[in-house]
N, CA and C of each residue as an Amber inpcrd file, in Angstrom:
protein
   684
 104.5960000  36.0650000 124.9520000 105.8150000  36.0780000 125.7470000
 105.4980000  35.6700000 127.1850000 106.6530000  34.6650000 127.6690000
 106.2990000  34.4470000 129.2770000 106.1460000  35.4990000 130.3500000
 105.1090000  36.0850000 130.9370000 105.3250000  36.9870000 131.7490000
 106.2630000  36.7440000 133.2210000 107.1680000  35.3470000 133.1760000
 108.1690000  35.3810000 134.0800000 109.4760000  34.6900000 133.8010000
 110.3530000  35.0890000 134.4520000 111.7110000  34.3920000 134.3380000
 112.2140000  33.7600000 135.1780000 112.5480000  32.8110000 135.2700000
 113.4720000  32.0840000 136.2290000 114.6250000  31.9940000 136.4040000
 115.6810000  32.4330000 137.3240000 117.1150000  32.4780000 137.3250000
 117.3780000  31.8730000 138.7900000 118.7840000  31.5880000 138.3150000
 119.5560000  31.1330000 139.6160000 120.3630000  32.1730000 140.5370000
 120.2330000  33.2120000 139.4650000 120.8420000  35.0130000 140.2180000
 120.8770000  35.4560000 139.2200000 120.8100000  37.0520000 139.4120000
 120.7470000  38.1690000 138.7850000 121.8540000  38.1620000 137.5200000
 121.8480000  38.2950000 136.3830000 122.9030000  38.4500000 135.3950000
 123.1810000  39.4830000 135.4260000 124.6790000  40.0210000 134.7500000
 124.7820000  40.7430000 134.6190000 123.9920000  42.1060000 133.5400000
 123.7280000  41.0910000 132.5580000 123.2970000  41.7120000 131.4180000
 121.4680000  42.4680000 131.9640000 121.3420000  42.2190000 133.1430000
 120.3170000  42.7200000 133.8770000 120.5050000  44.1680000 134.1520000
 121.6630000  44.5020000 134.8840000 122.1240000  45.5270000 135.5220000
 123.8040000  46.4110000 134.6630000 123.0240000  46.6000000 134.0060000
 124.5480000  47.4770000 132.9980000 124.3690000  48.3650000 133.1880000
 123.8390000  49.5500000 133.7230000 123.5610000  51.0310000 134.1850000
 122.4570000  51.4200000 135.1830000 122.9280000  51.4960000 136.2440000
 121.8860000  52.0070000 137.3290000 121.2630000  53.5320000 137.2720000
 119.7140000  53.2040000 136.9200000 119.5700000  54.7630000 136.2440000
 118.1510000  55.3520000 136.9930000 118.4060000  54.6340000 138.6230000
 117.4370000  55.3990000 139.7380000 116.7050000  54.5470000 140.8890000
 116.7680000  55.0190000 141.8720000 116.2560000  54.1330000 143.0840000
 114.6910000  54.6900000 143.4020000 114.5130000  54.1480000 144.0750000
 113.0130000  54.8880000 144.9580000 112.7020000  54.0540000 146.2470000
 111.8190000  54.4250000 146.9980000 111.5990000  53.9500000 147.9440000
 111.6630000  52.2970000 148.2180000 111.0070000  51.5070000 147.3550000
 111.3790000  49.8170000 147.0610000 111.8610000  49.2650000 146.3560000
 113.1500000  50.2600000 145.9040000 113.8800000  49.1490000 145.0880000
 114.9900000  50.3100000 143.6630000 115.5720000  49.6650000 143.2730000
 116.3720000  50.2620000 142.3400000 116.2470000  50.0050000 140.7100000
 116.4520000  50.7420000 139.9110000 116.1720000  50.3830000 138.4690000
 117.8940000  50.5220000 137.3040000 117.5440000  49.4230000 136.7850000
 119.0330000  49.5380000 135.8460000 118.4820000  49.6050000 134.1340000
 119.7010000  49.6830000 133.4010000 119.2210000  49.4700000 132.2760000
 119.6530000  48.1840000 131.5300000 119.1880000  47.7750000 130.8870000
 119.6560000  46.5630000 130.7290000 119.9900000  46.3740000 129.4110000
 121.0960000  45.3540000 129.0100000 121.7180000  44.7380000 127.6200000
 120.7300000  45.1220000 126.2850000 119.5020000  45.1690000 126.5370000
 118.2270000  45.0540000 125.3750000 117.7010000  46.1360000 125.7470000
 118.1100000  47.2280000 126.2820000 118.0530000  48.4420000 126.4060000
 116.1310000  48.8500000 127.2840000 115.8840000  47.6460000 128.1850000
 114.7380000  47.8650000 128.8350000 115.2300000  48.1000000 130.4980000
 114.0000000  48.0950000 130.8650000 114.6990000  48.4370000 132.8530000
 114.4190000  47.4800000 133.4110000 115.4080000  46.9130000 134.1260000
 114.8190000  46.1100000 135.4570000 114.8980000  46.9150000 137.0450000
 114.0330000  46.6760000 137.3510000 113.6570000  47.1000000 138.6190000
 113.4690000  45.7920000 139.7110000 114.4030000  46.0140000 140.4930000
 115.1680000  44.9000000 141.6470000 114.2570000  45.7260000 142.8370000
 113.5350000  44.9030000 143.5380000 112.8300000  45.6270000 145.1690000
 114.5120000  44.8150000 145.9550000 114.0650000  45.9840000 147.0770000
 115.1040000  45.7060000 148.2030000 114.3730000  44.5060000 148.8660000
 113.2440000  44.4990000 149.1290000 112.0750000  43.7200000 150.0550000
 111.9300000  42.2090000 149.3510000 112.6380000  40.8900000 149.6030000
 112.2780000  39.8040000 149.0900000 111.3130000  39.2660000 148.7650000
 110.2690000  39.2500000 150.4780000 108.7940000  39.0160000 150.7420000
 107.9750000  40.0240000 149.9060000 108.1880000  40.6790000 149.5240000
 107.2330000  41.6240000 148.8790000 106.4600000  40.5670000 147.7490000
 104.8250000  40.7210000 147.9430000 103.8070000  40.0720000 147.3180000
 104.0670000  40.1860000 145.5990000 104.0340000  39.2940000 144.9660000
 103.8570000  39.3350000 142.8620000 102.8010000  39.2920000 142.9800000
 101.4120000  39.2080000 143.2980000 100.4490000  39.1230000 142.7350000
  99.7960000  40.0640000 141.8170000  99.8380000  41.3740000 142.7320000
  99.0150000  42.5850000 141.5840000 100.7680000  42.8610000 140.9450000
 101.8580000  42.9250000 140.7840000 102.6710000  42.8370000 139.9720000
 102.1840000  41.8150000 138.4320000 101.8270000  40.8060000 138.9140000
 101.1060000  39.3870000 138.1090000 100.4340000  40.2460000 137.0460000
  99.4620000  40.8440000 137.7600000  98.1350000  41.1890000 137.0220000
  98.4620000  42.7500000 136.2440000  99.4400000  43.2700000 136.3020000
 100.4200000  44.7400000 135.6780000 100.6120000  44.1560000 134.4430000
 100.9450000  42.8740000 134.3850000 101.8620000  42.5980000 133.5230000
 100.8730000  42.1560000 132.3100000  99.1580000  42.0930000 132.7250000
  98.3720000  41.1890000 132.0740000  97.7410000  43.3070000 131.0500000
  98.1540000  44.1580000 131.3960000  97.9420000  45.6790000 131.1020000
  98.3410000  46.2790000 130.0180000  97.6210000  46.9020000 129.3090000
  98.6720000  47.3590000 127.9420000  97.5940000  48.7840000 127.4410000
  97.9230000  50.1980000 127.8340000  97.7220000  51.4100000 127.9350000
  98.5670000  52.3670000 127.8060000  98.1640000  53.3080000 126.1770000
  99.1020000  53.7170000 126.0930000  99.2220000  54.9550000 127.2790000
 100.3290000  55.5880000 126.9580000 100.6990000  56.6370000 128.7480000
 101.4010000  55.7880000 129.7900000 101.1510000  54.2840000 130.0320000
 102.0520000  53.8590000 130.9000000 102.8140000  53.0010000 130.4410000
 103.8050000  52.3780000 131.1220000 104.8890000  51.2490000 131.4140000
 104.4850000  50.6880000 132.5280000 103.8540000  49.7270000 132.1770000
 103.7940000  48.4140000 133.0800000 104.3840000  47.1950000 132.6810000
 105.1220000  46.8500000 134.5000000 105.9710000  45.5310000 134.1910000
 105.5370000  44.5200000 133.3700000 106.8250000  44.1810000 132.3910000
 106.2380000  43.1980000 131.5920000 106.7140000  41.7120000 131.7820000
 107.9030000  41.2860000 132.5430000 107.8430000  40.1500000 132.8320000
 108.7390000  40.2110000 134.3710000 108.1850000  39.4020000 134.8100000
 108.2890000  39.1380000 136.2520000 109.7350000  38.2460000 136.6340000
 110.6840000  38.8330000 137.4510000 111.8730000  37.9110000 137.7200000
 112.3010000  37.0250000 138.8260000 111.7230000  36.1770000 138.7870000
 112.3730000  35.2550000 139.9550000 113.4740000  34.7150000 140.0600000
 113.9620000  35.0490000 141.0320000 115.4290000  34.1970000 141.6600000
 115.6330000  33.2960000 142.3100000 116.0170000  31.8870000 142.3920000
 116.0230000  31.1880000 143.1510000 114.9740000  30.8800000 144.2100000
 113.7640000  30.9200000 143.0450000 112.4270000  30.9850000 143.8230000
 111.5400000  32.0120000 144.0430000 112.5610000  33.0010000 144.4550000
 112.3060000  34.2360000 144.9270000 111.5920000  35.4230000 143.9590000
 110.2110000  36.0690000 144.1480000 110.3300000  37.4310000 143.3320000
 111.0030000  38.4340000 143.7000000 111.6640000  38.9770000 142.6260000
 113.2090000  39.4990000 142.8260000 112.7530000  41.0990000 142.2500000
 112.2170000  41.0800000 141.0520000 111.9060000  42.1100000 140.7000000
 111.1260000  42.2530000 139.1920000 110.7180000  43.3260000 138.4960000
 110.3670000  43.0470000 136.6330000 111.3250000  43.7950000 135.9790000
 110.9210000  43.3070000 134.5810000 111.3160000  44.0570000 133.7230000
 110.1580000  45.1700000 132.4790000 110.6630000  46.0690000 132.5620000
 109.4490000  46.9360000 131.5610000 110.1070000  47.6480000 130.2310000
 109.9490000  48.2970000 129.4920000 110.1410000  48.9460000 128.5920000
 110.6770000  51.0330000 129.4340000 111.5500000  50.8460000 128.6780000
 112.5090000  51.8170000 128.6590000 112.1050000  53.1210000 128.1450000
 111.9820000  54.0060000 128.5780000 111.4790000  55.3160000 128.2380000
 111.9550000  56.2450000 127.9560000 112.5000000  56.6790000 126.7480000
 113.3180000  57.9950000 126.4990000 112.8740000  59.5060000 126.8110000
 113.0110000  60.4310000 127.8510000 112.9450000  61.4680000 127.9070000
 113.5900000  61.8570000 128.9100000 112.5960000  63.2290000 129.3430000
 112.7480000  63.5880000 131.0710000 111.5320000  63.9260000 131.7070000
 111.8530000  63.2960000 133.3620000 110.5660000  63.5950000 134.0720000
 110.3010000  64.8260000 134.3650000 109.4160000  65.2490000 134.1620000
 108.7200000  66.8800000 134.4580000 108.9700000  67.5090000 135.6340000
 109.5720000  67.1580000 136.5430000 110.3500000  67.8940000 137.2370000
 111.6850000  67.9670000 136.8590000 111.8030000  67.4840000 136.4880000
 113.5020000  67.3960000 135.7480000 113.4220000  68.3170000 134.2180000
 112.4350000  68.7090000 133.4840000 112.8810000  70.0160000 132.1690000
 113.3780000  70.7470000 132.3860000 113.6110000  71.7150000 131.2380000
 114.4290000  72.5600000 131.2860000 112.8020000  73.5890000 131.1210000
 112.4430000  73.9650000 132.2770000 110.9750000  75.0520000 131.6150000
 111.4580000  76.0510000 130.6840000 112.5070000  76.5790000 130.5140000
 112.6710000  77.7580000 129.8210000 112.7690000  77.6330000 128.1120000
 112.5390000  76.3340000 127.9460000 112.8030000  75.8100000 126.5420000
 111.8010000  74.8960000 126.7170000 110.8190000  74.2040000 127.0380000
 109.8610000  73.3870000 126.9700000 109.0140000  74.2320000 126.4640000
 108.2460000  73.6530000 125.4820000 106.7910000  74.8810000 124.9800000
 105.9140000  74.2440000 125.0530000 105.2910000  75.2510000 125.9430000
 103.7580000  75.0270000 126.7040000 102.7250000  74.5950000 125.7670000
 102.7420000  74.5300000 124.7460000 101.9300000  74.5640000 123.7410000
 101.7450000  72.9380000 123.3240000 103.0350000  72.7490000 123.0950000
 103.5820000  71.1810000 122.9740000 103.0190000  70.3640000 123.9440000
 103.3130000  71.0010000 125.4020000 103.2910000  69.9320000 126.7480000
 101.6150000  69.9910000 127.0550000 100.8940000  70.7720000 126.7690000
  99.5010000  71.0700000 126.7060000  98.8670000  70.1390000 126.1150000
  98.9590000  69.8610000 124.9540000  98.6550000  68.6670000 123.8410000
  98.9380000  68.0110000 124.8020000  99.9850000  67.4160000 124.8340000
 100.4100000  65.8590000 125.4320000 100.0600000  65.9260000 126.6990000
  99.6670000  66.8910000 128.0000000  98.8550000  66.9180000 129.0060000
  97.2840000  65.9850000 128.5200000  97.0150000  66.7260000 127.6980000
  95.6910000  66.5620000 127.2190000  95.4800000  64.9700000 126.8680000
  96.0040000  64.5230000 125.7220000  96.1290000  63.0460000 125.7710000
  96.2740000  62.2470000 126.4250000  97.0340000  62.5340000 127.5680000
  97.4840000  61.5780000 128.8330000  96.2550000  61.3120000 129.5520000
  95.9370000  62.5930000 129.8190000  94.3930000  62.7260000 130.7230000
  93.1550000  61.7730000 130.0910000  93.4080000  61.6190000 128.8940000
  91.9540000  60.5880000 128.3090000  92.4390000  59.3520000 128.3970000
  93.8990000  59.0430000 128.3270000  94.3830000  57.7180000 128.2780000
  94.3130000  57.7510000 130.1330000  94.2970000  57.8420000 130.7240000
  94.2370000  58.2440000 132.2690000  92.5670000  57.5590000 132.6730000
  91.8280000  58.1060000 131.7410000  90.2470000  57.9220000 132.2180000
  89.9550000  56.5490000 131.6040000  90.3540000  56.4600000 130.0510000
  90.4140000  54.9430000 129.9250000  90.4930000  54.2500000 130.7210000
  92.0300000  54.1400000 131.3870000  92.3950000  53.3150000 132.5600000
  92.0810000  52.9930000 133.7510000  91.0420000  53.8860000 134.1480000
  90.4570000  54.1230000 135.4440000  89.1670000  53.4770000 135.6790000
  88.2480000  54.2450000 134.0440000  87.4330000  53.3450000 134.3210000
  87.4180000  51.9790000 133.8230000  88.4170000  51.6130000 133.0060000
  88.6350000  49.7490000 132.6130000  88.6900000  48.9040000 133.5290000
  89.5470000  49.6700000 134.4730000  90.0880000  48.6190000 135.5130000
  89.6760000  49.1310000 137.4710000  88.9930000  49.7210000 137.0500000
  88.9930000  51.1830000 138.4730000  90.1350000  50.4890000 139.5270000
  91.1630000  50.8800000 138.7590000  92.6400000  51.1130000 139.7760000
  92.9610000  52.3540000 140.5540000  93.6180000  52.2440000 141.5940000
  94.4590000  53.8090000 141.8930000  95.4730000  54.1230000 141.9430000
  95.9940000  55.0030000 141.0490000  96.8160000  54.8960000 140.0050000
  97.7050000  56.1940000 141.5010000  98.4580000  55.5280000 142.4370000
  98.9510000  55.7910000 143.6330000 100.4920000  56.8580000 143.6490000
 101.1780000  57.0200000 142.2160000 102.5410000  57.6310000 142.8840000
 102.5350000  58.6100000 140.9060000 101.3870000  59.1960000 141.1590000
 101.5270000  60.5560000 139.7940000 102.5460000  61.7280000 139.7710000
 103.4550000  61.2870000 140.6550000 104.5700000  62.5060000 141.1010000
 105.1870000  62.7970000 139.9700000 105.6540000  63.7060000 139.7760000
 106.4420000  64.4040000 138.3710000 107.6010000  63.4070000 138.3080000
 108.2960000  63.0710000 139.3630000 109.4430000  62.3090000 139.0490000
 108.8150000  60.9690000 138.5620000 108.1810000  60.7040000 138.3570000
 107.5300000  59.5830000 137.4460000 106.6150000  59.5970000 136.0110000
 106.6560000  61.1440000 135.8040000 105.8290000  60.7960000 134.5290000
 107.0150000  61.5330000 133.7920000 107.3660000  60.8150000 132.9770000
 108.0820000  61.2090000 131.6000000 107.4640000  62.1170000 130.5020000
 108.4520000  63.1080000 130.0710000 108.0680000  64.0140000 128.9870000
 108.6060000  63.2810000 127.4970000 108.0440000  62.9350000 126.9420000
 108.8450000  61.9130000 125.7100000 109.8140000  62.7820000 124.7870000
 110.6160000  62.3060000 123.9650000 111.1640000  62.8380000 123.3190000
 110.0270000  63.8140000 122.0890000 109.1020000  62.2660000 121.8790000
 108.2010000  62.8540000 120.4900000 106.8780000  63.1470000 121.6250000
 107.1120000  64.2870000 122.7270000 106.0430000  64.8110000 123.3660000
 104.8450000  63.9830000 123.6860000 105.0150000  63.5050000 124.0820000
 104.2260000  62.5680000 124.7070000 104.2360000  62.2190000 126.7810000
 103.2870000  62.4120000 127.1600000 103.7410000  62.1980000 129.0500000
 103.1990000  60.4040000 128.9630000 104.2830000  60.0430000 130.1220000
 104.0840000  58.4900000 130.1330000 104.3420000  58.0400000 131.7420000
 103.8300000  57.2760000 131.7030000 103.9210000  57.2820000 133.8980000
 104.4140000  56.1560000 133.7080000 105.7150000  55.8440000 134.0210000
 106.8740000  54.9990000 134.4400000 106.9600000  54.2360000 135.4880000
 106.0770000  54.5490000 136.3270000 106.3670000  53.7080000 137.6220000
 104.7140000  53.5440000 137.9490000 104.6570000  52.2770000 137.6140000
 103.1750000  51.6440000 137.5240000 102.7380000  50.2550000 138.5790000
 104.2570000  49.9340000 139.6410000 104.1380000  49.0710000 140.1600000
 103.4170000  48.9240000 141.6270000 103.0340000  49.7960000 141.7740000
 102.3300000  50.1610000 143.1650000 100.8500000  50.5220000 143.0060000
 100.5700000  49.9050000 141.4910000  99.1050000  50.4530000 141.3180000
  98.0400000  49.2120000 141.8250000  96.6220000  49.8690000 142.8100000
  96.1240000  49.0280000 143.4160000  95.1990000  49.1330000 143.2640000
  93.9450000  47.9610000 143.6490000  92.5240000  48.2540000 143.8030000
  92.4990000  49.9490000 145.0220000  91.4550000  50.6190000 145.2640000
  91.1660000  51.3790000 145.8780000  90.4270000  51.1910000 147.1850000
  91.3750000  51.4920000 148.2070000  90.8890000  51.0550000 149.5880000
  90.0220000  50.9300000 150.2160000  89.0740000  51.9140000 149.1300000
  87.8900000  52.4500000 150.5760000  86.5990000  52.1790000 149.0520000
  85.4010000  52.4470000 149.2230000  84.3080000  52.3850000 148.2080000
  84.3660000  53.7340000 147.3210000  84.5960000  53.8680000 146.2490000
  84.6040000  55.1260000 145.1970000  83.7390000  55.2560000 144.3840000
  82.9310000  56.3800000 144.0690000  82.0060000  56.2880000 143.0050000
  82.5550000  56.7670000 141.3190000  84.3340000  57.1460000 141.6920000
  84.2770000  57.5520000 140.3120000  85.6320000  57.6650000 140.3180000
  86.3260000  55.8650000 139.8910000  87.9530000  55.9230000 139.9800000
  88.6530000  57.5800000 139.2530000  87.9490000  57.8960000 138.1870000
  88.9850000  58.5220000 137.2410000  89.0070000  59.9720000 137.9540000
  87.7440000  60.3350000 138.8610000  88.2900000  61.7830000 139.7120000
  89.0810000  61.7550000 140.1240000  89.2980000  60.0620000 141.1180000
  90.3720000  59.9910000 142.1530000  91.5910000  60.4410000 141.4300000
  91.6680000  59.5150000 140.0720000  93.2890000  59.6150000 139.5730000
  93.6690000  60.9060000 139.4020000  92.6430000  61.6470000 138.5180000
  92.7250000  62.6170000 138.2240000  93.0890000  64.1230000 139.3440000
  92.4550000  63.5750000 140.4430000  92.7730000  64.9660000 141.7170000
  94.2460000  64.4940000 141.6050000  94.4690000  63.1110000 141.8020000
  96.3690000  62.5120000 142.4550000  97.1960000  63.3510000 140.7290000
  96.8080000  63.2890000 139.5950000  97.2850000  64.1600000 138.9180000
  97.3420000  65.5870000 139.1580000  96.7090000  66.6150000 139.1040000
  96.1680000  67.8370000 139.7100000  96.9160000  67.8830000 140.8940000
  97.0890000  67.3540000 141.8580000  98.1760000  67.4240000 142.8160000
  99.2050000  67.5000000 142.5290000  99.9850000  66.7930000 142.1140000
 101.3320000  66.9220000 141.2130000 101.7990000  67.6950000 140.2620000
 100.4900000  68.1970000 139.3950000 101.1930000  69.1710000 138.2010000
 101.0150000  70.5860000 139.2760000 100.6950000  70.9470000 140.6280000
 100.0020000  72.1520000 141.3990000 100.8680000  72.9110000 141.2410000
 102.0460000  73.0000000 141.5400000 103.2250000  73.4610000 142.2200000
 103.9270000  74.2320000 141.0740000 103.7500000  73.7490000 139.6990000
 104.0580000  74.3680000 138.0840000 103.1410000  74.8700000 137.6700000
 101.7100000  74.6020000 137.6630000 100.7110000  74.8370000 136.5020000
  99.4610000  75.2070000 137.3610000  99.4660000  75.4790000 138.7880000
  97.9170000  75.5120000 139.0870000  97.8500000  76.5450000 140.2830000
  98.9560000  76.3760000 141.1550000  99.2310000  77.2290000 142.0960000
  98.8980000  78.6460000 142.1460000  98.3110000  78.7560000 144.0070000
  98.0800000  80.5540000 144.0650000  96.6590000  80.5110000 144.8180000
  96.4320000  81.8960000 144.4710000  94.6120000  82.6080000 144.7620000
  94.9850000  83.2520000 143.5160000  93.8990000  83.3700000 143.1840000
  93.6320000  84.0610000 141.3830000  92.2980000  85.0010000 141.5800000
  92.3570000  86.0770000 140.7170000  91.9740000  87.4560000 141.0680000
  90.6440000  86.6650000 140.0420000  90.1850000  85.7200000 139.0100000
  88.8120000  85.5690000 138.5460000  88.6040000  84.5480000 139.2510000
  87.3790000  84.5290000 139.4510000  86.3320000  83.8380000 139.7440000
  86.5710000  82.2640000 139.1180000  86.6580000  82.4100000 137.7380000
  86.5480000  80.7870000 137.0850000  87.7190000  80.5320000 137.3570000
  88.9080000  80.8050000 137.3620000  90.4050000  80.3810000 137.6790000
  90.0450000  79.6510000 139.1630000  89.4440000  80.5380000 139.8870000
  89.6330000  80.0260000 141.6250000  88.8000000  78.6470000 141.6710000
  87.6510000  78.1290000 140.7890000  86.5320000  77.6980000 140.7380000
  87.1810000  76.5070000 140.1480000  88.0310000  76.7300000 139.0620000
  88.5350000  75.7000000 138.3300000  89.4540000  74.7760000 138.8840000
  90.4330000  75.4610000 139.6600000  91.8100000  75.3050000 140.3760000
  90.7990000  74.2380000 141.4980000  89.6630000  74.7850000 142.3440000
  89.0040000  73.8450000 143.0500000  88.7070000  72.8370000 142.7570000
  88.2780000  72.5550000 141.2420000  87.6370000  71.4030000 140.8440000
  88.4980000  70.5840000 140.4910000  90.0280000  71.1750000 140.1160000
  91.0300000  70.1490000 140.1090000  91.5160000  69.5060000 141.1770000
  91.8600000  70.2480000 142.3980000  92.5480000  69.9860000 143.3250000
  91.7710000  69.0910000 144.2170000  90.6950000  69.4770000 144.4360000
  89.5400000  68.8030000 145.2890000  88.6130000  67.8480000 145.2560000
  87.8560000  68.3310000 143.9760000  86.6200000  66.9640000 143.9480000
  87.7980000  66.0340000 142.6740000  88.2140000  66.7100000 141.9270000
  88.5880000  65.7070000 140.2720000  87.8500000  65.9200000 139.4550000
  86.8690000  67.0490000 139.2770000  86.0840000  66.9230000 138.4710000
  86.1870000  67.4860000 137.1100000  87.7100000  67.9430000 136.9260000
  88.2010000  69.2280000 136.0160000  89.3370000  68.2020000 135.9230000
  90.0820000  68.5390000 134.7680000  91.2960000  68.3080000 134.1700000
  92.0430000  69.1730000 134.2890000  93.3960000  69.3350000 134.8700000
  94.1250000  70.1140000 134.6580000  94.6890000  70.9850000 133.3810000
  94.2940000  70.2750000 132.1100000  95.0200000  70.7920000 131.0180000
  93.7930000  72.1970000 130.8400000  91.9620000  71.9980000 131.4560000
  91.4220000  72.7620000 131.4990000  91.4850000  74.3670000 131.8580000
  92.0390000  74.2360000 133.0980000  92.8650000  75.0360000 133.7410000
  94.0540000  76.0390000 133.0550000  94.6620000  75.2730000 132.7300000
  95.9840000  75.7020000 131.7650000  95.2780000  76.4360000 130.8250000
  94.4590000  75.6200000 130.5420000  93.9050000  76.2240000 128.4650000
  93.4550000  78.1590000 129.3370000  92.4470000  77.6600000 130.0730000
  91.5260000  79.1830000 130.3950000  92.6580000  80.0150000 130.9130000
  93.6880000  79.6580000 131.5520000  94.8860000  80.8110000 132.6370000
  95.2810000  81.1260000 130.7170000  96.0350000  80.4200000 130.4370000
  96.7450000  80.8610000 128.6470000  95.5150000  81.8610000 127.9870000
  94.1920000  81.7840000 128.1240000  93.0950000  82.2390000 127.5090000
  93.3280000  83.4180000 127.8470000  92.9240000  84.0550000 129.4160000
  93.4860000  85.3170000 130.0180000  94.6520000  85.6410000 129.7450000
  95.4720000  85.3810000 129.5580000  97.0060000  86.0200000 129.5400000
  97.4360000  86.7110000 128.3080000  96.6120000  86.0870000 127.1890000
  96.0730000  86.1930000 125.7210000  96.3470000  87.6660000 125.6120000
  97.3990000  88.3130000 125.0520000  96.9780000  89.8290000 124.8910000
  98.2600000  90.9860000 125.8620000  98.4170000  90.1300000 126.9770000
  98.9710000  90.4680000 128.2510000 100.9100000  90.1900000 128.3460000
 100.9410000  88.9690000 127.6040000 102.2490000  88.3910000 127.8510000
 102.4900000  87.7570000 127.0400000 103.7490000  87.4230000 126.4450000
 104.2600000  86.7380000 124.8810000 104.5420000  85.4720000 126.2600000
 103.6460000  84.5410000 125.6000000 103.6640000  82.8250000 126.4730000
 104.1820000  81.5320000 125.7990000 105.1040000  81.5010000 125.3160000
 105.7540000  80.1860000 124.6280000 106.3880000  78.7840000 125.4080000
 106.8360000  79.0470000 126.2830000 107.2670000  78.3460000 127.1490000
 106.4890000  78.5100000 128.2740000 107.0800000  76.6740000 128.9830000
 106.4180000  76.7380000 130.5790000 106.7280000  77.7500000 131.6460000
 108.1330000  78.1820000 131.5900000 108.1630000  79.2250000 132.1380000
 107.3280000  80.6080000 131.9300000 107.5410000  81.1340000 130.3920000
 106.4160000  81.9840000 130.4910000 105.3670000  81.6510000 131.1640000
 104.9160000  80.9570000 131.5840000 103.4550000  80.4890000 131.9040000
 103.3640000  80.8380000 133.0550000 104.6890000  80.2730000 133.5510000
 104.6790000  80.4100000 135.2580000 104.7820000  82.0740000 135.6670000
 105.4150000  82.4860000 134.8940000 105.8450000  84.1160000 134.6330000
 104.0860000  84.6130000 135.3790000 103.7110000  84.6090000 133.8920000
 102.2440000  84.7130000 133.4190000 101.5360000  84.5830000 134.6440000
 101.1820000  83.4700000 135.1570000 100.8120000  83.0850000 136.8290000
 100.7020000  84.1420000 137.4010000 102.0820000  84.7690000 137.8980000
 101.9080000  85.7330000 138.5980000 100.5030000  86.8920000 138.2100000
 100.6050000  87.0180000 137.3740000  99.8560000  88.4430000 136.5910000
  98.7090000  88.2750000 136.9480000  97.6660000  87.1830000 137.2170000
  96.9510000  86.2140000 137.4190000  96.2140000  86.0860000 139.1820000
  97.0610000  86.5790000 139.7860000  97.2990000  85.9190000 141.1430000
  96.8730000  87.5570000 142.0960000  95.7830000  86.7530000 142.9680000
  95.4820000  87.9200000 143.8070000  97.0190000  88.6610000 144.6550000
């Protein structure tokens, strides 16, 4: 398939449901039920857009064909993602058990990617990773992903802390009354050297006995119990 299109302007069949903006640009859904994503910014560079499109990993959506307008790069198109972003669940009905697994998978498809290409994988915010219908997490917004600015000895910590940052605030947060909790929580947040789903597994390990934990909320419940 051509990874670009050429138009004389935007069709309609581009933009049939506007279903979210962000900082550069807006996303619709389109006739063939995929997204286009229009930047506000004309000048904005295609090149590492170019090279997104050359990507195929499962866990993300990367643009798959590139739209020019009247010359112009205008914006892509990617594949369409059915769920909700993880800040957006319902925790009280999500089961931790479920989202644990699919934490877990993401994180190896995560290290794949890191070290294939040592990218930095720049905007891991909850409002971008999708909870799938068939449980699965998928990072949706893949267009800002770049070489890494500075010299790194180990892309997949990096990604991995910018994950660990993002899940903090649900799944990691506090001072914790053991030792390996406080130790662990460090190694996520700080160096990258821990996985978050690690974390999760050992806090669920302790709680074991203490609290009926089915859901993310239980979990968060649970947290507390946990917490100096």
């Amino acid at each position: 398939m051509e990874n670009r299109i050429y138009l004389d302007k935007v069709p309609r069949s581009l933009k049939m449901k506007k279903i979210g903006a962000g900082h550069n640009g807006k996303c619709y859904l389109t006739n063939k039920k995929q997204v286009y994503k229009e930047y506000y910014n004309k000048g904005i560079d295609d090149e590492i857009t170019d090279r997104l499109t050359k990507l195929n990993y499962e866990g993300f959506t990367f643009p798959k064909q590139l739209v020019i307008v009247d010359g112009v790069f205008k914006g892509y198109i990617k594949d369409y993602v059915e769920g909700q972003t993880i800040d957006s669940l319902d925790r009280t009905k999500t089961n931790i058990g479920d989202f644990l697994e699919a934490l877990k998978a993401f994180e190896t498809q995560l290290m794949e990617f890191s070290y294939d290409t040592e990218l930095d994988v720049c905007d891991l915010n909850l409002h971008n990773l999708v909870y799938t219908n068939d449980n699965r997490i998928v990072n949706i917004d893949t267009d800002i992903i770049h070489p890494f600015i500075y010299p790194i000895t180990n892309p997949y910590f990096e990604n991995l802390k910018e994950l660990s940052s993002s899940l903090q605030k649900i799944f990691l947060d506090g001072e914790f009354k053991s030792r390996e909790l406080q130790q662990l929580q460090n190694e996520c947040l700080v160096k990258g050297f821990m996985r978050p789903s690690t974390f999760i597994s050992r806090a669920l390990y302790r709680l074991d006995g203490y609290a009926d934990i089915n859901t993310i909320d239980d979990y968060e419940q649970g947290l507390v119990l946990l917490r100096k």
